[in-house]
C-alpha positions in Angstrom: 140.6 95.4 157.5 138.7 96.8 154.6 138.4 93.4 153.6 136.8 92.1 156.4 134.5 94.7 156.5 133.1 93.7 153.6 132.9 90.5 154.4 130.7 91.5 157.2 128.6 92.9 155.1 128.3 90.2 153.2 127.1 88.1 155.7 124.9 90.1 156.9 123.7 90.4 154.0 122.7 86.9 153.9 121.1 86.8 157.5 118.6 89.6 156.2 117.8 87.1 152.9 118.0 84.4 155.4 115.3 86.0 158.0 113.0 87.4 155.2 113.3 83.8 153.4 112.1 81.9 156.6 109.2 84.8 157.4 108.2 84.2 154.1 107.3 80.0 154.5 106.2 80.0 157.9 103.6 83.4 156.4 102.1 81.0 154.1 101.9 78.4 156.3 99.9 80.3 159.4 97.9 83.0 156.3 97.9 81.9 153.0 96.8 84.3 150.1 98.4 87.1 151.9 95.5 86.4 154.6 95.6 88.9 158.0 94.5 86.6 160.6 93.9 83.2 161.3 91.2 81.4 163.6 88.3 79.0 164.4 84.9 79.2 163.2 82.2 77.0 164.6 78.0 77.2 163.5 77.4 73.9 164.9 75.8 76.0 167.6 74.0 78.4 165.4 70.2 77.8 164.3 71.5 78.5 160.6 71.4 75.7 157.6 73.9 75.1 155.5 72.3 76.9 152.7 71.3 80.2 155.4 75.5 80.0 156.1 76.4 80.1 152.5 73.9 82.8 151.5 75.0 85.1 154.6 78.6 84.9 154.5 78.4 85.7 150.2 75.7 88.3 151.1 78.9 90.2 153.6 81.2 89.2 151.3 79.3 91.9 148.7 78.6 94.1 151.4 82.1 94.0 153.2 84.5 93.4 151.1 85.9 90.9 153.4 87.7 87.9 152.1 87.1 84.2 154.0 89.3 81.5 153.2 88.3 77.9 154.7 90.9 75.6 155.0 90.7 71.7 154.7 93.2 70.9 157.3 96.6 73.0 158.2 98.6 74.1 155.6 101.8 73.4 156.5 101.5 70.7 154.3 102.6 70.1 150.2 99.6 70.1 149.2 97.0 72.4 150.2 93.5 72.8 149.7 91.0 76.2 150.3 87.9 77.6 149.7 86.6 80.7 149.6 83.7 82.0 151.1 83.2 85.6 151.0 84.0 88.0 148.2 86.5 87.6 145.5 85.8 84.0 145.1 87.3 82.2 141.9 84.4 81.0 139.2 86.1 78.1 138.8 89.1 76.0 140.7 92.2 77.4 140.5 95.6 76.7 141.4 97.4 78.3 143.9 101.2 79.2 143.9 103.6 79.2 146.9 106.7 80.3 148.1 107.7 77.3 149.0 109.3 75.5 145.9 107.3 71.6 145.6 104.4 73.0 147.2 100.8 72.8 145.6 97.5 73.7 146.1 93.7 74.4 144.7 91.8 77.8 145.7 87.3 76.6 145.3 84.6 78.4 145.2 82.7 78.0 147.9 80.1 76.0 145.2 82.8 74.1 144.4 83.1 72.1 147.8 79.5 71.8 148.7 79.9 68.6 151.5 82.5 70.4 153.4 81.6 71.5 157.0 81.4 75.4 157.2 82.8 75.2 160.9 86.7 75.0 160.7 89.7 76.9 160.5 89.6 80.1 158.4 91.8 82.9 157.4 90.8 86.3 156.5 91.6 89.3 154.3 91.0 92.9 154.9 91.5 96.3 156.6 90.6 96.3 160.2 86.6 98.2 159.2 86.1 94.6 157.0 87.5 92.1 159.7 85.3 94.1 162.5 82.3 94.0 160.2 83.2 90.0 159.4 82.9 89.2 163.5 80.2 91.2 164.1 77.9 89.2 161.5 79.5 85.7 163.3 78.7 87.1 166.9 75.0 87.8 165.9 74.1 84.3 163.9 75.3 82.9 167.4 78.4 81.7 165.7 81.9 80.7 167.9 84.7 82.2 166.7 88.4 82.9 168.0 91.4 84.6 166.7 94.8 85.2 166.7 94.8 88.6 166.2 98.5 88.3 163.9 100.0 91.8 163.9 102.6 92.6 161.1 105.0 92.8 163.6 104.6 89.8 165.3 105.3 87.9 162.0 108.7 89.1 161.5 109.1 86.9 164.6 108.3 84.0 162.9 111.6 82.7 161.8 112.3 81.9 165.1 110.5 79.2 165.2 113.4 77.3 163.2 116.0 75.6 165.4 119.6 77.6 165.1 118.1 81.1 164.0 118.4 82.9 167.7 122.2 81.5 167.7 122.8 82.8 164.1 121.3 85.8 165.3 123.4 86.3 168.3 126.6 85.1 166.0 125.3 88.3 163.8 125.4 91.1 166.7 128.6 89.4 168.0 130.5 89.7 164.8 129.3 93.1 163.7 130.3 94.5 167.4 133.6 92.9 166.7 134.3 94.3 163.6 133.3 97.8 164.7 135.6 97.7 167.2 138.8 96.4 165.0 138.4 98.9 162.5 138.5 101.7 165.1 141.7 100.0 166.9 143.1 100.2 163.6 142.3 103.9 163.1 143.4 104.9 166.6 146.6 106.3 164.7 145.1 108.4 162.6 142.3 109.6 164.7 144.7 111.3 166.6 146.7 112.5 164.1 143.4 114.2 162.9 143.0 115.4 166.8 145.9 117.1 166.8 145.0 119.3 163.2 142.2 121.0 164.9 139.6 118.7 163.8 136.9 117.8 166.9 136.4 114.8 168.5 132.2 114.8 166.8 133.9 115.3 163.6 136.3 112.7 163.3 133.6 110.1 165.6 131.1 111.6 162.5 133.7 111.2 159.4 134.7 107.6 160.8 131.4 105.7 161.5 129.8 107.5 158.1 133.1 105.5 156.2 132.4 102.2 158.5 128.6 102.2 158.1 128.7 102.9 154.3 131.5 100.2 154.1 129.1 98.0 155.3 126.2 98.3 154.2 127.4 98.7 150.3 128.0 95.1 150.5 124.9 94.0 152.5 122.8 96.1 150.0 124.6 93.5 146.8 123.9 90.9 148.6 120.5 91.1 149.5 120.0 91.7 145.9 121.7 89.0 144.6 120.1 86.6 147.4 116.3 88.5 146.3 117.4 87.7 142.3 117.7 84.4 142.9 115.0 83.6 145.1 112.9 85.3 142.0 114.4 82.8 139.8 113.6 80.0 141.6 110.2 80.6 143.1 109.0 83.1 140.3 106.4 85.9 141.3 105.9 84.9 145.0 109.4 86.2 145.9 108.2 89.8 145.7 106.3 89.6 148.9 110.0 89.6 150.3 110.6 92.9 149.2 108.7 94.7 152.1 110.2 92.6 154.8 113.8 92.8 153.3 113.8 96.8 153.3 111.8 96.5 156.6 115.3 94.3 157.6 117.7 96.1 156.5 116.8 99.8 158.1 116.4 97.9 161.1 120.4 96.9 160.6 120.7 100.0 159.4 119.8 101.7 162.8 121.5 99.2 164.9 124.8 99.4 163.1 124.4 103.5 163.0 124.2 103.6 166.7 126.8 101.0 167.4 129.6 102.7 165.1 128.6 105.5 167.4 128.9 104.7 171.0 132.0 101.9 170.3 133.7 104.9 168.3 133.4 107.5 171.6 134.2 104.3 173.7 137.6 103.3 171.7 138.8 107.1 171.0 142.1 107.6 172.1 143.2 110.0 174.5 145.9 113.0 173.5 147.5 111.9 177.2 148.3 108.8 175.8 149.8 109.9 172.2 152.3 113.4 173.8 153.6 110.3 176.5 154.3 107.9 173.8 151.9 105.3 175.3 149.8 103.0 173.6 147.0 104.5 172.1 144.7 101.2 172.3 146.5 100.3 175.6 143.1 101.3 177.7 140.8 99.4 176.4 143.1 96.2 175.0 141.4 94.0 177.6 138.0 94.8 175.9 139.5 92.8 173.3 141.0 90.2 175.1 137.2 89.3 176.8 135.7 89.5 173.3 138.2 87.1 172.0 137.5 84.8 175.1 133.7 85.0 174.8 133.9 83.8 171.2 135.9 81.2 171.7 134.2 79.9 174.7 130.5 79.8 172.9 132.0 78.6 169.6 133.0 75.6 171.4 129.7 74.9 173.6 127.4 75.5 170.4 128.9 72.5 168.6 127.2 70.1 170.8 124.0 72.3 169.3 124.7 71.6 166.0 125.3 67.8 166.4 122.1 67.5 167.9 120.4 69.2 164.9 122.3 67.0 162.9 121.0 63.8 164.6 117.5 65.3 164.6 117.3 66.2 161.0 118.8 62.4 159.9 116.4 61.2 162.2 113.5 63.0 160.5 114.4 62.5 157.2 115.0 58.5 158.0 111.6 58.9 159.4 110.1 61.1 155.7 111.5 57.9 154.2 109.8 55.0 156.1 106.5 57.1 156.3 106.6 57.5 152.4 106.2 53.4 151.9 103.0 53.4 154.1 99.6 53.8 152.5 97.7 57.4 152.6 97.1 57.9 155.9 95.3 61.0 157.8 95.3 62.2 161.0 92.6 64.5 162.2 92.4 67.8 164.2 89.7 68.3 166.3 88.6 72.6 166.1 86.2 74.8 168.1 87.5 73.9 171.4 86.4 77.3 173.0 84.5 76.1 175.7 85.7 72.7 176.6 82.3 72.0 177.9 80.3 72.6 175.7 82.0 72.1 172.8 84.8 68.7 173.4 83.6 67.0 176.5 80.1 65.2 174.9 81.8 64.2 171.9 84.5 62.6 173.9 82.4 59.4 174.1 80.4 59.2 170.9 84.1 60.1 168.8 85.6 56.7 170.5 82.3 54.9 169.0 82.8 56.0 165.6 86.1 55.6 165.5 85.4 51.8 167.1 83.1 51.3 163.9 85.7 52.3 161.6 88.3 50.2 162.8 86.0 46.8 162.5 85.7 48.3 158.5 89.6 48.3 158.9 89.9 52.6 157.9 91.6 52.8 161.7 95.1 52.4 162.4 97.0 53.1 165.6 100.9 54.2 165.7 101.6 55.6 169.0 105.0 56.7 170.2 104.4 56.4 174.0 106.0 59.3 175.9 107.8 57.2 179.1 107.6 59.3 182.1 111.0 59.9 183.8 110.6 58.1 186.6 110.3 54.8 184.1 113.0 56.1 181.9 116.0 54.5 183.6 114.2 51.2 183.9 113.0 51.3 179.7 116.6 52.1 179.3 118.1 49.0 181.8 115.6 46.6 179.9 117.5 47.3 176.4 115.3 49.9 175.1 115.0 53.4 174.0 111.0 53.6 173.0 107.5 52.3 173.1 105.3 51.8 170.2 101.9 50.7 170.7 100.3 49.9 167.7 97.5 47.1 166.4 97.8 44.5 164.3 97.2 45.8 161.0 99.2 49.0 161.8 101.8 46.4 162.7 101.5 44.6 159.2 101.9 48.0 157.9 105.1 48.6 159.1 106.6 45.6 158.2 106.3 46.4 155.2 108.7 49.2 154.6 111.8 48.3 153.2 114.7 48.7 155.1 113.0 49.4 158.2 112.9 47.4 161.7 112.4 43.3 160.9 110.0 42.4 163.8 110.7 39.5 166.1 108.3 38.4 168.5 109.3 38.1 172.3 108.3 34.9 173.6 110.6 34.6 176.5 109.4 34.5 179.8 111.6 36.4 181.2 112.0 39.2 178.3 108.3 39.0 178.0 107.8 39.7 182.1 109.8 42.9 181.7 108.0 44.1 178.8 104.5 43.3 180.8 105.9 45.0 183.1 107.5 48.2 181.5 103.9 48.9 179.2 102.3 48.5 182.4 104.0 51.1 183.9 104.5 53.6 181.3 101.4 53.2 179.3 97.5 53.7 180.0 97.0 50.3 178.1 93.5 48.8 180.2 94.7 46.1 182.7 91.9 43.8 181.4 94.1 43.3 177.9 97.3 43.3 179.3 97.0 39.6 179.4 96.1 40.1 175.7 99.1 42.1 174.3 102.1 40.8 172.0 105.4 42.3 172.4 108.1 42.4 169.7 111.4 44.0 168.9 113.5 44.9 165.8 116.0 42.2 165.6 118.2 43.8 162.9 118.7 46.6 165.2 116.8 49.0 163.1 114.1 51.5 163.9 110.7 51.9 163.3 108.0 54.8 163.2 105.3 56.2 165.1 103.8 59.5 165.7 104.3 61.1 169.5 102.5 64.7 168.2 100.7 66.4 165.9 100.4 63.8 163.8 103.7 63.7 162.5 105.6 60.6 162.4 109.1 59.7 164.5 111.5 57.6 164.2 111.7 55.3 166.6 115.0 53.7 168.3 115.5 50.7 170.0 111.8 50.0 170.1 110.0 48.1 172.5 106.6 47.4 170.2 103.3 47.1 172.1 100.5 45.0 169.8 97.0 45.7 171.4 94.3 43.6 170.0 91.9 46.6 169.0 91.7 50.3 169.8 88.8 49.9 172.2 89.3 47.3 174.6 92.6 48.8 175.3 92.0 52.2 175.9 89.0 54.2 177.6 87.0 56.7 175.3 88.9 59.5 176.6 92.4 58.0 175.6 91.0 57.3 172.4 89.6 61.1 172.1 93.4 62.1 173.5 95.2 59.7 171.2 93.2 60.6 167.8 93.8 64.9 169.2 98.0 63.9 169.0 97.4 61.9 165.7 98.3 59.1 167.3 95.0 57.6 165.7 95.3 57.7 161.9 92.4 56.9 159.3 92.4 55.8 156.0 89.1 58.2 154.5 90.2 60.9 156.2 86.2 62.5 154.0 84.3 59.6 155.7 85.6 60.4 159.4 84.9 63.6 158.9 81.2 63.1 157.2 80.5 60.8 159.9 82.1 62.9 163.0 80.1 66.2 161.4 77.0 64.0 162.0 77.5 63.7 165.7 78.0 67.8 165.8 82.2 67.5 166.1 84.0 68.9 163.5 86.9 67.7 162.0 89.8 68.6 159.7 92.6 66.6 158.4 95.9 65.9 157.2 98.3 63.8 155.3 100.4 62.0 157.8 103.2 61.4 155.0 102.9 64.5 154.0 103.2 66.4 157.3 106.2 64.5 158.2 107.7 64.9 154.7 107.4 68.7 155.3 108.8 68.6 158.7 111.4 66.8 158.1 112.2 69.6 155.3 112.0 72.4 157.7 114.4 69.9 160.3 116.6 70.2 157.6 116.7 73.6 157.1 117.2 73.9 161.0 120.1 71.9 160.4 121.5 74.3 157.7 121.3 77.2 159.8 122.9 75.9 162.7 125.8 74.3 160.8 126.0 78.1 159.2 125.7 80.1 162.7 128.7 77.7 164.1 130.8 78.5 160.9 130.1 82.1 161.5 130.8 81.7 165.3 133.9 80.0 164.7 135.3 82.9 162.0 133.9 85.4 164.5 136.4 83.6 166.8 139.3 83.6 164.7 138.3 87.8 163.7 138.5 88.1 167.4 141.8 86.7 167.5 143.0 88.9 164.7 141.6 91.6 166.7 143.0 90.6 170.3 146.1 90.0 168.7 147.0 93.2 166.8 145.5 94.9 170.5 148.0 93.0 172.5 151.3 93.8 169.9 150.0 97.3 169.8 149.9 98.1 173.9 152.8 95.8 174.4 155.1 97.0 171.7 157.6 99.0 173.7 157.9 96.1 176.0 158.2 93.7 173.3 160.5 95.6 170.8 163.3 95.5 172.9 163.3 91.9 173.3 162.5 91.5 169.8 165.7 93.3 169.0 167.7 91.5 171.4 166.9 87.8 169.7 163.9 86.5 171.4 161.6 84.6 169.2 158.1 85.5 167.9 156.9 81.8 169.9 158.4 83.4 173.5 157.0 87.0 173.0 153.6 85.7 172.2 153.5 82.9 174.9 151.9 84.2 177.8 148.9 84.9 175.6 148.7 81.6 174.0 148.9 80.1 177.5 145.7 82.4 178.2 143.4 81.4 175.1 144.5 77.6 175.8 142.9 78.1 179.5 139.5 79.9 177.1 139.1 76.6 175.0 139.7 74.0 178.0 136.8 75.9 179.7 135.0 76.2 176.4 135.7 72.5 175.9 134.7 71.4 179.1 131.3 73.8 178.8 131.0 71.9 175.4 131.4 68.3 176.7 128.6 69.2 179.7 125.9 70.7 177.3 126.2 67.6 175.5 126.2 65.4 178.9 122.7 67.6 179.9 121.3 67.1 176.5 122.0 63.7 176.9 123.8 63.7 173.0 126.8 61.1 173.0 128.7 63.8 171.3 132.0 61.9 169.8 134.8 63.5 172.5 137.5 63.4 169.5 135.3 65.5 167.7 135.1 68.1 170.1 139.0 68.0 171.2 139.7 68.1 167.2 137.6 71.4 166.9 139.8 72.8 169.9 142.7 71.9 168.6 142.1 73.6 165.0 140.8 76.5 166.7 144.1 76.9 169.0 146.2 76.6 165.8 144.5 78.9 164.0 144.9 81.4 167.4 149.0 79.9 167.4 149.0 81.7 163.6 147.3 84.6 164.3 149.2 85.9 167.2 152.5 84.9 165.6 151.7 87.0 161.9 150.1 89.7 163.7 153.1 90.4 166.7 156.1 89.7 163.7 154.2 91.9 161.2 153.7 94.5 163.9 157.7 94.4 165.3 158.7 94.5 161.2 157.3 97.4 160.7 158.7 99.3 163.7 162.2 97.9 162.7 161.3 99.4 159.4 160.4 102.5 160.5 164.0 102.6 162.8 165.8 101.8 160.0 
């Protein structure tokens, strides 16, 4: 039991390295440079020039104290690019180091970037006197500006924006609860011993949860250090802005494991009653254990349809990182300031669809739009041999065919293939009815997939694609499609500077992003998703076995004087244990059944042999358990006799 103590501690442990690690990359992606909030600034209302903007926000900068980063686009992105505006600017570029290993960057002056718009997204750095002062100045030039208003709090909720972390989290409480209460069913023995010296019940619940906690936590405290030294190694200085959140962490688990020792010690304490009758001492609250064991095994199963799916989606993604990395330097564009939509998105709505028309005759436009199919068409898409649309142009089109290994286009020219496919895009797409006549359809005939981005400007695979080819971006769709399509990324451009220099022109302000880059990045973090949910069902599934261990030793204990005689008189370990093993075979076929339906709702073809095989190693392992822990228990009572 000691043993598996530690163990706990060990892995909780890594959880606390593994929350701290996560806060840490998505910090630096929402506030670089140890920045305190994020937001939106727009002047293109203000009666300030460019030179009146640069001269006021240095001139607070001075006075302040305030620190104003500009960024050129998001930065959840390799390579990042920001310049300062306010005090503490650099005198000369410099480059920037981030937590994230492969991730680059350049920190400007604010002379250093003279041709970038001063309306766009910004961070900023100081106490709450500097930030006040900062919006104060941008409220009184006329200035729109919005916030998040990031508390430190809120950003140790971060990490949960990674797929898998809430189940690895709830894997965490589950298993610590667990081993809490084993080690106290093992200590019933000698608690009451203790009881029956004169020592009080506070002072043996006091003595006991002091041993467990420090048990505990002795490991956790090795491991986080061991985790923190080689995070250090590998990321050099930037590691040490984990050491606030990991001591921040572990007090937290600190307090929760304090209190939890507590109240499951008072709850498990046995009763004098039981130990002057001769009765089992753990008999009262055995079916405590026997509902732990069966939660664990029920959830263990139903998560692995969880964990496939975050296998599927991170291959998907990084099949997707792949294709996106042969296609040239793309940029999708974000559109900022939308405070108030009508006065600040709805008039550029029109002029936006005209630049973007005058770009694409110059050939710097591309469309790759992954159409989302209502539901209502979804059964029909699916009947007509497809899984997707993908509406693109033609160069966009000539683009794609050029990435090795990818989808080999073949044109439909049937009538009847080519009727459906009229007829799906017609339905399922806001293609103008004037082109429709106009449009190409094709398909990949090697059964391959393709890519296109359905949001945020991020590209995704596509399966079984049904591939739209309009003839150009503005006779198929109306200004405000085009305005909605470019705002999803849909709409990529090739000079991401002259869309912007043109679009700042007309008063709307721009910023930008690598497509390749943004996917390449996602498809990273998908990845890491994946990681954590393969390690929260490995921890679920030796959670399970522990609460086997647990239910087991439990079940010999309140059933020994029952069991010892038949023991004695030749029954086998197989019969005694039997009408438990007929019990947690009823727990997995519900857990396999809840399994098999969360995989029907989330529509996964999970493989049905690999879900009966994980059942099947999970019942064995319960078949061994039960068998070691009853014999073991009957030895030593024959022992004891003899």
């Amino acid at each position: 039991m000691h043993r598996l103590v530690r163990g706990v501690g060990v892995f909780l442990g890594l959880v606390i390295v593994c929350l701290a690690f996560l806060r840490a990359v998505q910090l630096e992606n929402m506030l670089p440079l140890d920045s305190d909030d994020v937001g939106y600034i727009n002047f293109q209302h203000t009666s300030l020039s460019t030179a009146q903007i640069d001269k006021g926000l240095a001139q607070l900068g001075k006075e302040s104290g305030v620190e104003l980063l500009q960024l050129s686009g998001t930065v959840g992105t390799r390579e990042v690019t920001i310049t300062s505006r306010a005090a503490n600017q650099p005198s000369a570029p410099q480059a920037i180091s981030f937590f994230r290993p492969g991730k680059t960057g350049t920190l400007y002056p604010a002379a250093g970037q003279p041709t970038l718009s001063r309306s766009g997204i910004y961070t900023v750095k100081g106490d709450g006197e500097q930030i006040t002062a900062m919006k104060a100045w941008l409220s009184g030039v006329g200035a729109i500006h919005t916030w998040e208003n990031f508390t430190a709090f809120q950003t140790y909720f971060l990490p949960l924006a990674y797929q898998g972390i809430i189940l690895i989290l709830a894997v965490a409480v589950f298993l610590v609860v667990a081993m809490i209460f084993g080690w106290f069913t093992t200590r019933a023995d000698s608690r009451i011993v203790r009881l029956s010296a004169g020592y009080s019940k506070t002072q043996i619940v006091k003595s006991d949860s002091i041993t467990l906690v420090s048990l505990v936590l002795l490991p956790t405290s090795v491991t986080i250090l061991a985790g923190f030294g080689v995070i250090a190694v590998v990321v050099g200085a930037a590691a040490f802005q984990m050491v606030i959140p990991l001591i921040v962490l572990f007090i937290c688990a600190l307090c929760a494991i304090a209190v939890a020792v507590t109240i499951i010690s008072y709850m498990t304490f046995p009763r004098l009653s039981d130990w002057v009758e001769r009765r089992s001492l753990v008999a009262a609250f055995s079916w405590v254990g026997a509902a732990v064991c069966a939660v664990a095994i029920v959830f263990s199963l139903a998560a692995l349809p969880i964990v496939y799916r975050a296998f599927l989606i991170a291959g998907d993604n990084r099949e997707a990182a792949r294709q996106a990395s042969y296609l040239p330097e793309y940029h999708s564009v974000s559109f900022g300031g939308i405070v108030e939509e009508q006065r600040d998105y709805d008039p550029f709505v029109v002029p936006f669809a005209k630049l973007t028309s005058q770009l694409e005759r110059k050939n710097q436009v591309f469309l790759f739009s992954k159409q989302n199919v209502p539901p209502e068409e979804a059964d029909t898409l699916l009947k007509s041999g497809y899984e997707s649309i993908v509406i693109v142009t033609p160069n966009s089109l000539a683009a794609l065919e050029k990435i090795p290994n990818g989808c080999r286009f073949s044109e439909i020219t049937g009538g009847a293939q080519r009727g459906v496919a009229h007829d799906v895009t017609a339905d399922a797409t806001l293609i103008n009815s004037q082109v429709m006549s106009k449009l190409k359809f094709f398909t990949c005939k090697n059964d391959a997939s393709t890519i296109a981005i359905a949001g945020q400007g991020i590209f995704a695979l596509a399966n079984k694609p049904l591939v739209v080819v309009v003839p150009d971006i503005k006779s198929a769709f109306t200004p405000d499609t085009v305005t909605s399509m470019a705002t999803l990324g849909a709409i990529v451009f090739r000079d991401s500077q002259a869309v912007i220099t043109q679009a700042s022109s007309i008063g709307l302000n721009l910023t930008s992003d690598s497509t390749a880059d943004s996917i390449a990045v996602y498809a990273q973090d998908q990845q890491l998703g994946y990681y954590v949910s393969l390690a929260s069902i490995a921890t679920l599934i030796f959670a399970a076995g522990f609460s086997m261990f647990i239910s087991a030793q439990l079940y010999a204990a309140s059933r020994l004087r029952s069991l010892f005689p038949l023991y004695v008189g030749g029954k086998s370990i197989g019969a005694l244990v039997r009408p438990r093993l007929v019990l947690d075979f009823v727990f997995i076929s519900v857990g396999t059944g809840v399994s098999i339906v969360t995989a029907s709702t989330l529509g996964l073809e999970t493989p049905l042999l690999y879900i009966c095989i994980c059942s099947a190693i999970l019942f064995i392992v319960d078949i061994g358990l039960r068998r070691y822990v009853t014999h073991a228990t009957l030895a030593r009572v024959c022992q004891r006799k003899s």
